[in-house]
N, C-alpha and C positions, 0 to 999 in steps of 0.2 A: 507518583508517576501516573500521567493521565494516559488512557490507549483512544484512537479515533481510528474508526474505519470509514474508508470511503467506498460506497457504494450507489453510489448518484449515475449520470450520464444516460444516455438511450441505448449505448448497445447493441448500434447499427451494424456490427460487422459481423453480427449473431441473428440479423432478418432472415427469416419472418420469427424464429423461435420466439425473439424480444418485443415483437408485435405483441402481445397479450402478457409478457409480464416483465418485470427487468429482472437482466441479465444475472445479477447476484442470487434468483430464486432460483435459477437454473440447478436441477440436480446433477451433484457430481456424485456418479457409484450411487450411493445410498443416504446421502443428506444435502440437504440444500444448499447451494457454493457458500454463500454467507457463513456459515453454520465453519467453516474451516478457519476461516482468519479471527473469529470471537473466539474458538478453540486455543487458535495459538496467542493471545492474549491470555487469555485467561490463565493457561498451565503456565506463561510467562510469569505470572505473579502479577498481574493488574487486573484491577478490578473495579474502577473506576474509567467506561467508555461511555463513548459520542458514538453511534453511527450515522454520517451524511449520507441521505439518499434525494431522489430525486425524480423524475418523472412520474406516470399515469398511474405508477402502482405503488407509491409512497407508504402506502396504507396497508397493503399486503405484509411489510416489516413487522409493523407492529401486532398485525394479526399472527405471525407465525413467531416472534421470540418474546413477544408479550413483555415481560421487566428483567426477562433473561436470567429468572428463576433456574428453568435448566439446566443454564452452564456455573450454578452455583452463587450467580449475582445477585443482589439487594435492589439493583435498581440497574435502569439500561436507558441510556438518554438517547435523543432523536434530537435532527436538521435536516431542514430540508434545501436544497440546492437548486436553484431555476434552472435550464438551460443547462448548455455543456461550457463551462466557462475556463475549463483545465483543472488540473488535479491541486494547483498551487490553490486557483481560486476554491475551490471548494475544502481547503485545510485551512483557507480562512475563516470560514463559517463556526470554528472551532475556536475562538480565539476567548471568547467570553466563557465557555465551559474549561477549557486549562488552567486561566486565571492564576497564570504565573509559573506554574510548574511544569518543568520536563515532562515530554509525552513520547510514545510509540505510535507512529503511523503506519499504517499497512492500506493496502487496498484488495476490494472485497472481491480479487480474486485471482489471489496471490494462496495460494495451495503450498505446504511446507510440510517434510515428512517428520523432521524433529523440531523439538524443541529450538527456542530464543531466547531461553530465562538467559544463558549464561551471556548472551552480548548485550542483554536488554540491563546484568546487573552490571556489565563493563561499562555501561554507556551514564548509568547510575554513580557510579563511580568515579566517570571522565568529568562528572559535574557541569560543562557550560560547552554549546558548541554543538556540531553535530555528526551522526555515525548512520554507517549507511550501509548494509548487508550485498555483497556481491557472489553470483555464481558462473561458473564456467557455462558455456552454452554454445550447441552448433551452428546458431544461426542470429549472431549477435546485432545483426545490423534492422534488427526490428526493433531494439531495445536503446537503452543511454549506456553508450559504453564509456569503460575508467578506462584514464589511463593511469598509467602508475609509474614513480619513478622511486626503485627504493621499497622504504613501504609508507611515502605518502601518495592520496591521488591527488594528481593535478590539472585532470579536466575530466569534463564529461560531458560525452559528444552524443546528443540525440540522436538515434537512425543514420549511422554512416554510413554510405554507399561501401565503401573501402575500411573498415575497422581497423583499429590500433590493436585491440586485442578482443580476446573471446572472451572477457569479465565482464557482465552487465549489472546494472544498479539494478536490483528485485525492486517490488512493489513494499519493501519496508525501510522506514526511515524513522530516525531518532534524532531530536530535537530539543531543541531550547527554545522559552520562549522568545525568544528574539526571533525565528522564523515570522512572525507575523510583520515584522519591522522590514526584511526582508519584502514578503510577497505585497505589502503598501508600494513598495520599490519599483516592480514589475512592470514593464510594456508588454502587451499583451504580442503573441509568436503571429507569423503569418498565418498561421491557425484560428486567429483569433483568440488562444488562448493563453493562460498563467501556467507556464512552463515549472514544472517542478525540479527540469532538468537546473535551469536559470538560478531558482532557487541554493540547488544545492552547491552550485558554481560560485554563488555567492558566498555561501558556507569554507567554502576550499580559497577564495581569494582573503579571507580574513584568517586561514591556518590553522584553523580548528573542527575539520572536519576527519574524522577519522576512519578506519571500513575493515570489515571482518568479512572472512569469505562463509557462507551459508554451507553448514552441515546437512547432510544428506542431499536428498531430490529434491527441486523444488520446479514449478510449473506458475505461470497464468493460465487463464482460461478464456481468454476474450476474442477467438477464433474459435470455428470448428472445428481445425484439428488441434490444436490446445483445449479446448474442452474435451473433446475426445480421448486425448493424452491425457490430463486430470484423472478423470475416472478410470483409466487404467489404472494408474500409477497406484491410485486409492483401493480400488480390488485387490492387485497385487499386494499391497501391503496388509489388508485385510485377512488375506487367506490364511 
């Protein structure tokens, strides 16, 4: 099982802070926001990652986790991502380092208080297809909300004005290699972007997409008050 973080993008919704570095070097509490989603990998039991990054501070990566010695790794691979071309496009960049095998996607800055080994070993276990971590949230219509009928989901609706429900898809995803076959698929959103939401749409119209609700708290950080939130979240749990 392969793990890929993404950490690419510019990070404009965090100006001028991301002016001078990207946004995943951003400290939460007391370690660097990166330093959270390689954590939860890791005690996930994978130990074999990709991290995508991308903009003016590419090089800062590898200057602070170096072969990711610290978090007990042998080796820690690097991509770089042009531009902002979606989360889809940038989990394509991945496709030659998985090389067949089931991976865990997360995004670098996606903050989880527990553990994922146990949906990461269900999803190990599901064998082909793919599994997608949802949390309750008070403010769903930022996010790709499920809907649910039962207990399969059967859509997922980007940023709704008006939400189906308060379950949003987190920034972690499990996958088969067929995801790459998928995001070749793709027309790019009015955003100009490879919609991960589309991706996972796709996952659910072939009936093999499955989703576990996420234990404990979980946050982004790609706002200032989501960031702001993170590092609470992380002290409080600290003390």
């Amino acid at each position: 099982m392969k793990g890929v973080i993404l950490a690419g993008g510019l990070g404009t919704r965090l100006h001028p802070l991301t002016k001078i570095t990207n946004k995943h070097l951003l400290p939460i509490y007391d370690k660097p926001m990166v330093y959270y989603p390689l954590e939860t990998l890791v005690t996930a039991g994978i130990d074999d990652i990709l991290l995508v990054t991308g903009g003016n501070n590419a090089g800062d990566f590898l200057r602070l986790l170096g072969n990711g010695k610290e978090f007990g790794l042998r080796h820690l691979n690097y991509t770089y991502q042009e531009g902002e071309g979606g989360i889809a496009e940038a989990l394509s960049l991945a496709e030659y380092f998985v090389d067949g095998e089931p991976m865990v996607v997360i995004l670098g800055d996606n903050i989880v208080e527990k553990s994922i080994k146990s949906a990461v070993d269900n999803f190990r276990e599901q064998g082909s297809g793919a599994k997608i971590l949802l949390k309750r949230v008070e403010d769903p219509q930022r996010f790709g909300v499920a809907e649910l009928d039962s207990d399969r989901v059967v859509n997922i609706v980007e940023k709704p004005k008006e939400p189906e429900s308060d379950l949003i898809v987190t920034g972690i995803y499990m996958y088969d290699p067929s995801v790459f076959d998928f995001i070749k698929k793709l027309e790019p959103s009015q955003r100009g972007e490879l919609e991960i939401t589309d991706v996972n749409n796709l996952f659910i119209g072939r009936g093999n997409m499955t989703y576990e609700i996420l234990d404990g708290w979980w946050t982004d950080a790609g706002t200032f008050e989501s960031l702001y939130h993170a590092s609470t979240l992380v002290a409080e749990k600290n003390l």
